[in-house]
ZADREN-800146 format. One line per field, with one value per residue (C-alpha): residue number from 1; x negated, y negated, z negated. Coordinates in nm, 4 decimals, always signed. Example, Ala and Ser with C-alpha at 12.3 -4.5 7.8 and 13.67 -1.06 7.14 Angstrom:
2
nr: 1	2
c1: -1.2300	-1.3670
c2: +0.4500	+0.1060
c3: -0.7800	-0.7140
//
This chain:
381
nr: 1	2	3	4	5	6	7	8	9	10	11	12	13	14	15	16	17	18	19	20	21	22	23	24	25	26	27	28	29	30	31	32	33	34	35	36	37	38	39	40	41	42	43	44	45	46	47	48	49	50	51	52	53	54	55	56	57	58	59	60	61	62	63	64	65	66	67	68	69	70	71	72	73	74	75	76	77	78	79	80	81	82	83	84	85	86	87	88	89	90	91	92	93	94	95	96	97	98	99	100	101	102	103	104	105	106	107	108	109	110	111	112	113	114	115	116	117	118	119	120	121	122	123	124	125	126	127	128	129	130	131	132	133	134	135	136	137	138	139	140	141	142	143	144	145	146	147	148	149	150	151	152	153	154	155	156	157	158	159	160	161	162	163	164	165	166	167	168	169	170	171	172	173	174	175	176	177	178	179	180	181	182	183	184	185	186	187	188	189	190	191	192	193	194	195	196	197	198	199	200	201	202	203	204	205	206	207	208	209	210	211	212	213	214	215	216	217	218	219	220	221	222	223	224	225	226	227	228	229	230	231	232	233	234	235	236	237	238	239	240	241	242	243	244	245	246	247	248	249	250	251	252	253	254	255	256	257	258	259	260	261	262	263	264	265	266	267	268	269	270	271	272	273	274	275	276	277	278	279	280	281	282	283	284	285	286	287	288	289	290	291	292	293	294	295	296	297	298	299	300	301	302	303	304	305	306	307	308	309	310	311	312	313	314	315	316	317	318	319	320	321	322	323	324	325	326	327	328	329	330	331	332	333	334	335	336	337	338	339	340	341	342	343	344	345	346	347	348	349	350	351	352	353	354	355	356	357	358	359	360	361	362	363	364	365	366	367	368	369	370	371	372	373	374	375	376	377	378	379	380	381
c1: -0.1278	+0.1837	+0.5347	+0.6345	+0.4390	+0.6090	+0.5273	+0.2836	+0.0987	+0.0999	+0.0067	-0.2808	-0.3854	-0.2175	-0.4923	-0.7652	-0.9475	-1.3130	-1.5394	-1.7424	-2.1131	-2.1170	-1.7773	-1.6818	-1.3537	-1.2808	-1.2166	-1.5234	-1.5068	-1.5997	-1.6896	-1.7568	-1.6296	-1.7130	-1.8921	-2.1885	-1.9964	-2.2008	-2.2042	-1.9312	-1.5895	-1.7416	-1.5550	-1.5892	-1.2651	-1.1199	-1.2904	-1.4448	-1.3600	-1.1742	-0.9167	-0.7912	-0.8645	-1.1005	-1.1236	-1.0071	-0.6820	-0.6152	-0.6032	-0.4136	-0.1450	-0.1285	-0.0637	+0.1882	+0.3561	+0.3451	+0.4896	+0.8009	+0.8587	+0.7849	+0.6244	+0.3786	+0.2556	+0.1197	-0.0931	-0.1399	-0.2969	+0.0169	+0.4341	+0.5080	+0.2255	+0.4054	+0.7666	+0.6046	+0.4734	+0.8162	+0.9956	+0.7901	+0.8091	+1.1776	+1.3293	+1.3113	+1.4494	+1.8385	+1.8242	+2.0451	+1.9255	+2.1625	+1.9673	+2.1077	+2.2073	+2.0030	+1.5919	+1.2647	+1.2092	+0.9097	+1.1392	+1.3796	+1.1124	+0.9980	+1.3633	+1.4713	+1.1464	+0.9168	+1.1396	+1.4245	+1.1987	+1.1427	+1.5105	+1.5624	+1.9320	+2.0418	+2.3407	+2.3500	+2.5771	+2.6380	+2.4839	+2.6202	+2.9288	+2.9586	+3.2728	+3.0511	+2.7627	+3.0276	+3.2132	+2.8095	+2.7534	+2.7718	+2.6930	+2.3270	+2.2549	+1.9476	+1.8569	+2.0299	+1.7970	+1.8428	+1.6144	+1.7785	+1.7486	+1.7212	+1.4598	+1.5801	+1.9479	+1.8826	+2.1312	+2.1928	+2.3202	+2.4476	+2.1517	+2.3385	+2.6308	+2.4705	+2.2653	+2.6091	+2.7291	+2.3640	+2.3812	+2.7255	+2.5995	+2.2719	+2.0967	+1.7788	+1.8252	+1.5010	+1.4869	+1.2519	+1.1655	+0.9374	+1.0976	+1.1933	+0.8701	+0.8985	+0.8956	+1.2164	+1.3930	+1.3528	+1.4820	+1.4469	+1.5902	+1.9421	+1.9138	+1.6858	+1.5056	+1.2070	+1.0934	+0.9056	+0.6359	+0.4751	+0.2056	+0.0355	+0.3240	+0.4156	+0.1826	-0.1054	+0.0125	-0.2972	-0.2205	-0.5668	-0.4472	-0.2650	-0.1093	+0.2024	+0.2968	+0.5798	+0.6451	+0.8785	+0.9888	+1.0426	+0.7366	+0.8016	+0.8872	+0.5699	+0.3415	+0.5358	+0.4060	+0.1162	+0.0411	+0.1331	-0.0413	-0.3305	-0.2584	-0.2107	-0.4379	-0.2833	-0.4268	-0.5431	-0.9431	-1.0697	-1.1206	-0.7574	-0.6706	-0.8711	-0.7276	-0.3878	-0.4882	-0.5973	-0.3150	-0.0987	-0.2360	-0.0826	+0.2312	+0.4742	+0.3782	+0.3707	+0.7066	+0.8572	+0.6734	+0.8093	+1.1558	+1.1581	+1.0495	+1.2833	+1.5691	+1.4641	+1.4355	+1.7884	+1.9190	+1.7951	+1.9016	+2.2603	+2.2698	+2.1226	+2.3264	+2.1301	+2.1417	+2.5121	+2.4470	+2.1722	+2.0922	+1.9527	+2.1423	+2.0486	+2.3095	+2.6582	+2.8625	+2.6365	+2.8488	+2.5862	+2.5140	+2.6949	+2.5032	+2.1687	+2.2030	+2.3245	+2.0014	+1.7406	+1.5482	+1.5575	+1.6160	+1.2849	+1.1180	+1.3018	+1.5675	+1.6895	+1.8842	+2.0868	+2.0378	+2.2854	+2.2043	+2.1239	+1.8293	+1.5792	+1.6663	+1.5136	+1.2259	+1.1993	+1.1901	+0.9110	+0.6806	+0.7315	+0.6832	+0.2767	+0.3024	+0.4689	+0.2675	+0.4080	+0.3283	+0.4818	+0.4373	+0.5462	+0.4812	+0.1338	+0.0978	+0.1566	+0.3893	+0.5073	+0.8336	+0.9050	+1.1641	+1.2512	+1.4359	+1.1239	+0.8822	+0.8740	+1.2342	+1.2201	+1.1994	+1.5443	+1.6702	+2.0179	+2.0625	+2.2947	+2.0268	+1.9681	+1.9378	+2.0647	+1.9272	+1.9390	+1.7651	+1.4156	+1.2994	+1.1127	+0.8799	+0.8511	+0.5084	+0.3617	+0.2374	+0.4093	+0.7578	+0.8166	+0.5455	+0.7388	+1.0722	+0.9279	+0.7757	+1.1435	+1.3176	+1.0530	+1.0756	+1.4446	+1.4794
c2: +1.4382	+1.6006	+1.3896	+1.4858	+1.1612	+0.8784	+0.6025	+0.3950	+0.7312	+0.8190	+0.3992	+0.4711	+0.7942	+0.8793	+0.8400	+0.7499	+1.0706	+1.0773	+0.9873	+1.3374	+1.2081	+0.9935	+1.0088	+0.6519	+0.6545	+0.3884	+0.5115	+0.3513	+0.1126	+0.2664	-0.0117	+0.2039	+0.2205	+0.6161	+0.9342	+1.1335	+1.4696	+1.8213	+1.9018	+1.8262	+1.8254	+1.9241	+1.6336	+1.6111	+1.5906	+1.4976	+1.1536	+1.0460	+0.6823	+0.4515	+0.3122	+0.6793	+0.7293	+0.6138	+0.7084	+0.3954	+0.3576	+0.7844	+0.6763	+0.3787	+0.5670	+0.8813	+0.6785	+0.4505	+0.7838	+0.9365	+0.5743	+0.6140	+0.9475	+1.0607	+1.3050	+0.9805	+0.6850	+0.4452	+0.1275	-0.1396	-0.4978	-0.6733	-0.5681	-0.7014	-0.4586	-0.1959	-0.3085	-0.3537	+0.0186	+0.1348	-0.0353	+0.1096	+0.4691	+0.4299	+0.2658	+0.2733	-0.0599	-0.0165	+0.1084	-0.0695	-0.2249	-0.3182	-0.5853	-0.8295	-1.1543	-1.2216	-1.1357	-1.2309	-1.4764	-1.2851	-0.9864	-1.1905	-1.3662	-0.9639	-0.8992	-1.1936	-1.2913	-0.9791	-0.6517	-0.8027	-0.8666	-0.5084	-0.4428	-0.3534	-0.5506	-0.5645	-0.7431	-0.9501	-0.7653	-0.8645	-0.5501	-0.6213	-0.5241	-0.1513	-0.2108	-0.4881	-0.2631	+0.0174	-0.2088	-0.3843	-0.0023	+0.0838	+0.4283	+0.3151	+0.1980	+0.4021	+0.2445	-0.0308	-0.2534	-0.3594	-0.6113	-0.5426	-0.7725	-0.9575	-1.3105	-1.6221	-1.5299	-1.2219	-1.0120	-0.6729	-0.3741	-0.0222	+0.1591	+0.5149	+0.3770	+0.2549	+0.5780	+0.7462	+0.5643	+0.5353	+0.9485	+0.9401	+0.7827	+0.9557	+0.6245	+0.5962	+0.3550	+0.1429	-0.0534	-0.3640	-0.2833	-0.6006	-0.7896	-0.4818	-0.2841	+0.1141	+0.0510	-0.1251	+0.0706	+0.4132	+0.3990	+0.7284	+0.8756	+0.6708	+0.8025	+0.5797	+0.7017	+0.4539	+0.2313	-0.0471	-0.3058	-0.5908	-0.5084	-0.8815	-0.9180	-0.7864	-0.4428	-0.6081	-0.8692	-1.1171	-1.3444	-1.2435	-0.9212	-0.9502	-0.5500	-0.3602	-0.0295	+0.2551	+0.5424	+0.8440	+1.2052	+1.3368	+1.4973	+1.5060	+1.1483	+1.0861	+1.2537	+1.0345	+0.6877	+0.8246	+0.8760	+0.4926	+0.3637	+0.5524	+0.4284	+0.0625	-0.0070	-0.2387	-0.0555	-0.2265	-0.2672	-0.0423	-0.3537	-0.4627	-0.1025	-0.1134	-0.4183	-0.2926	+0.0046	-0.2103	-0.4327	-0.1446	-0.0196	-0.3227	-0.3432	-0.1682	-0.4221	-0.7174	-0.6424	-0.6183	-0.9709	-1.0919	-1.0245	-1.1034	-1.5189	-1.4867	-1.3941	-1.7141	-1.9209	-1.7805	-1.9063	-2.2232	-2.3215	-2.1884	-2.4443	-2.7353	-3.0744	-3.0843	-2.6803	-2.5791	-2.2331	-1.9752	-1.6553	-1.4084	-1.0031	-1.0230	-1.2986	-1.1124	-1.3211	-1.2471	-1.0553	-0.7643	-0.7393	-0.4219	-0.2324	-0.3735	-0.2399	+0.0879	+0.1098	-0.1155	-0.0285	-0.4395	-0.7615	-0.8436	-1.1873	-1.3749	-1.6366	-1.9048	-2.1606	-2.4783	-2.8482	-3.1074	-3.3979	-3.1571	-3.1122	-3.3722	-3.3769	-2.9728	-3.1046	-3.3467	-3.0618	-2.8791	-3.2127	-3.2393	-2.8967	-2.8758	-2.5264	-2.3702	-2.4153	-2.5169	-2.2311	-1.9434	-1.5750	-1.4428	-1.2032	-1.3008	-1.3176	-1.7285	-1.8775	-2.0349	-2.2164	-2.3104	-2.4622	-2.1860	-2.3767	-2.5538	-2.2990	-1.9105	-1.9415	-2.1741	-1.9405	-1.8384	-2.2121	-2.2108	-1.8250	-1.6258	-1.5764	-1.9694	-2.0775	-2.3509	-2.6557	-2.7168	-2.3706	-2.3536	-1.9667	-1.9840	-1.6396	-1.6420	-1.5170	-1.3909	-1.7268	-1.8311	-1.8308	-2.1260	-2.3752	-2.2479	-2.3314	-2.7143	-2.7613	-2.6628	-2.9220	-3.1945	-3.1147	-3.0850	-3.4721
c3: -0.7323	-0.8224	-0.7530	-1.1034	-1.2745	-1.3729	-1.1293	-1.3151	-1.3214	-0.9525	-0.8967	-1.0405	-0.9314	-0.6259	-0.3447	-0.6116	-0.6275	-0.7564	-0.4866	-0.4622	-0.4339	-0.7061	-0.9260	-0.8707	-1.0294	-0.7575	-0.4021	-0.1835	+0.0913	+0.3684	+0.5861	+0.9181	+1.2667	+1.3679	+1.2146	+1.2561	+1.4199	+1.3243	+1.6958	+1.9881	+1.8386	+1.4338	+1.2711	+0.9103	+0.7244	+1.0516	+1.0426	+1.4301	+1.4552	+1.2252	+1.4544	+1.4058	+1.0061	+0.7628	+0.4049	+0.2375	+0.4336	+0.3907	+0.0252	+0.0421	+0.3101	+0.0452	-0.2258	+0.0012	+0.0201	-0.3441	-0.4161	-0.1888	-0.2166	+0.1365	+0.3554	+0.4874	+0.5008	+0.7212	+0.6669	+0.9187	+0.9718	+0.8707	+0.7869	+1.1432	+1.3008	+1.0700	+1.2244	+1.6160	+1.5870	+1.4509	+1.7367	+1.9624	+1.8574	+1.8165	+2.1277	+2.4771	+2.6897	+2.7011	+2.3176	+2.0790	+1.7114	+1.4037	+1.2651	+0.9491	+0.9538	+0.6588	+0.7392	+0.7425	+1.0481	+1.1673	+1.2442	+1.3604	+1.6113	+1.6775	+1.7903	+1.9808	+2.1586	+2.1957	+2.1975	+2.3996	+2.6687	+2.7417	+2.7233	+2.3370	+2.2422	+1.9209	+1.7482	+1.3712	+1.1001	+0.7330	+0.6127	+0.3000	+0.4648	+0.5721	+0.7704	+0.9712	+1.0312	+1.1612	+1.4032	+1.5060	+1.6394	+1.9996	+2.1637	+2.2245	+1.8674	+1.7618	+1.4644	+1.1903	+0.9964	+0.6675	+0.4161	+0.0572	-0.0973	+0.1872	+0.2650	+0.2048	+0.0933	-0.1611	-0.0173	-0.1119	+0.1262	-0.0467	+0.1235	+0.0602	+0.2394	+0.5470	+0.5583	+0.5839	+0.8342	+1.0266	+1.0203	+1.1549	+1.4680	+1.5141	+1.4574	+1.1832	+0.8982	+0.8115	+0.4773	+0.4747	+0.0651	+0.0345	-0.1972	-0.4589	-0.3920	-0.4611	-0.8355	-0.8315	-0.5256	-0.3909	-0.0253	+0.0785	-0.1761	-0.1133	+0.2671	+0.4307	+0.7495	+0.7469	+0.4567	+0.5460	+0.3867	+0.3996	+0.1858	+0.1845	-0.0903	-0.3775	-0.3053	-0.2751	-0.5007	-0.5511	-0.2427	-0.0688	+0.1756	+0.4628	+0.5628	+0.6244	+0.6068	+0.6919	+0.4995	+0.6248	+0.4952	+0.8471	+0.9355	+1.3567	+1.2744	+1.0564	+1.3369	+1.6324	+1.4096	+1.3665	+1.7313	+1.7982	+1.4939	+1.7121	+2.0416	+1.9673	+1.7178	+1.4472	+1.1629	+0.8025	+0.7672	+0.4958	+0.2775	+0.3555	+0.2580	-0.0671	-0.2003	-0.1625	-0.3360	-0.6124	-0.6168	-0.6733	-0.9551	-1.1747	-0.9366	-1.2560	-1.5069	-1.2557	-1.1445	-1.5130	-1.5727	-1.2313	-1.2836	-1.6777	-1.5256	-1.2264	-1.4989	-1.6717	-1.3836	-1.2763	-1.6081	-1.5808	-1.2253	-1.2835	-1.5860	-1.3564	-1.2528	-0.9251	-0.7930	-0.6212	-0.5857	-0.7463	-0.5423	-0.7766	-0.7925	-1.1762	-1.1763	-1.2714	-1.0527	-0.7185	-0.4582	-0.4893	-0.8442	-0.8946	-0.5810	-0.6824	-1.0275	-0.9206	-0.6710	-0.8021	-1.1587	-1.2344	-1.0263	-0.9128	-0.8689	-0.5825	-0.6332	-0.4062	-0.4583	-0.3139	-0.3845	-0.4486	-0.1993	+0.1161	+0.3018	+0.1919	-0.1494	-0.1056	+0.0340	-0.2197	-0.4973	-0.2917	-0.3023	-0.6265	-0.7955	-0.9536	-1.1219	-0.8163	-0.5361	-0.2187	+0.0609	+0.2731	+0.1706	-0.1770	-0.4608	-0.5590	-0.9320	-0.8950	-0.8521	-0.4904	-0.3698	-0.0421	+0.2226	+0.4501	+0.7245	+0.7698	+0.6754	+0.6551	+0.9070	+1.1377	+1.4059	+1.2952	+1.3456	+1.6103	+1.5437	+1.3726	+1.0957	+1.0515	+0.7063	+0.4883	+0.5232	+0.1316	+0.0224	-0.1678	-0.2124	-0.5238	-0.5923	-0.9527	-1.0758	-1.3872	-1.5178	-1.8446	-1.8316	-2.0127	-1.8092	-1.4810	-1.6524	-1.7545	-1.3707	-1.2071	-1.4439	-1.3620	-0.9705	-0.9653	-1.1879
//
């Protein structure tokens, strides 16, 4: 599939090639664990066991790629499998990490309680600040890590700026690009080293897929993941890898549907009595609107925001939301909200990467934009 389609295009086709015995349009499940070999060592299309390869997932990872504009790509069981193997491949104990002070708790929790134990250290930057993430380097830093926009807070980093100053120390940069998704942001293209995915989001996109994913444009790096995707094992089943593949296919219209409600939902809460602060980079007056619109195609679906009254009066809105469903995870095609001090990051709780108590994350779906508007005013009273 050439890289010259327009990305709804290569969403659809990248990956998806005819099956050759029958001319199923849609790539088959192939729900195997190894392959009949035509004698010792005759493996056809390279396919011996599926911890190694299977069909499905080789679609899903070429189309991962296409998607991203790299060399690779690489699916896994979950985006935490995805970060573990990168981790892995990258460091050696007495390596250093750049990590934000704005992230998904489950990478935190990867950092802080698994990694450090076999010697990886890492120190907490406002990426958003390249001056921070300079002075955050020492001589052992081999890679910084950057969420843009970042989970709970919707931060945004100037990923062509930290790749300059992640080349200037011979470290790799590695953008989390969950929350924008490859329609919205092109990491690699700003500089980035490593893009990475949880693909239970917005990829998959239908809340019923759990699966990560890294995509690269080095090739000794590509083959150096691939050899630990191998070795430990964390890969995504081929149905896992097949309803990814579908999810993607409607990811460019979701996403213009998801960020067309969170723009409304934005509106609203900025307007509200009861919400102190909105986080949304659509929002002119958030600290990162300028980068995001110079690297993102449109806003995306996230926004978080603050609620007079502190902590239980958050809560409070969470019980009493119907349309958005109260529940972890994000970028399904419904609608959820949830209290991330108590939910997706409580493992960040007495850290540098703590959140406010009084924060809700909402992920805005693709329902009707005006029923979601009418359920936030009735939760929020």
């Amino acid at each position: 599939m050439s890289d010259q389609h327009s990305f709804e295009t290569l969403a659809i086709h990248a990956g998806n090639t005819a099956d050759p015995l029958t001319g199923a349009v849609v790539p088959p499940i192939y729900q195997v664990s190894t392959y009949k070999q035509d004698g010792v060592g005759g493996l056809r299309g390279g396919y011996e066991y599926s911890r190694s390869a299977n069909p499905t997932r080789t679609a899903l990872e070429e189309n991962l790629a296409a998607l991203e504009g790299g060399r690779r790509g690489l699916a896994f069981a979950s985006g935490l499998a995805a970060e573990d193997c990168l981790l892995r491949t990258l460091l050696t104990p007495g390596d250093h990490v750049v990590i934000p002070n704005d992230a998904y708790g489950g990478t935190f929790r990867l950092f802080a309680k698994v990694a450090s134990r076999w010697g990886v250290e890492f120190s907490v930057a406002d990426t958003s600040d390249v001056a921070a993430v300079r002075a955050a380097l020492t001589p052992r830093t081999k890679a910084i890590w950057v969420e843009t926009p970042s989970n709970p807070l919707l931060g945004i980093t100037d990923i062509a700026a930290v790749a300059q100053v992640a080349r200037q120390a011979g470290a790799r940069l590695v953008v989390d690009n969950t929350f924008a998704s490859p329609y919205l942001q092109q990491p690699l293209a700003l500089g980035a080293d490593v893009v990475v995915h949880s693909t239970t989001k917005y990829m998959g996109g239908h809340s019923d897929v759990v699966g990560g994913a890294l995509v690269v444009s080095d090739p000794e790096l590509a083959e150096e993941l691939a050899y630990h995707q191998n070795a430990m094992g964390a890969v995504a089943g081929p149905f896992d890898a097949w309803l990814v593949l579908r999810g993607i296919k409607t990811l460019a219209v979701r996403m213009d549907r998801h960020t067309e409600n969170a723009t409304k939902v934005a509106d609203l809460l900025t307007r509200h009595p009861k919400v102190s602060q909105v986080l949304y980079p659509g929002l002119p007056e958030h600290p990162g609107h300028e980068v995001a619109a110079k690297q993102m195609k449109a806003f995306g679906g996230m926004v978080s925001f603050r609620v007079v009254g502190g902590e239980e009066a958050a809560v409070e809105v969470c019980n009493r939301a119907k349309l958005f469903t109260l529940g972890e995870s994000l970028g399904g095609v419904e609608s959820l909200l949830e209290h991330p001090g108590r939910m997706t990051h409580a493992s960040a709780a007495g850290s540098p990467l703590e959140v406010p108590a009084d924060l809700v994350r909402l992920s805005v779906g693709i329902e009707n934009g005006d029923d979601l508007i009418a359920d936030l005013t009735q939760a929020l009273g």
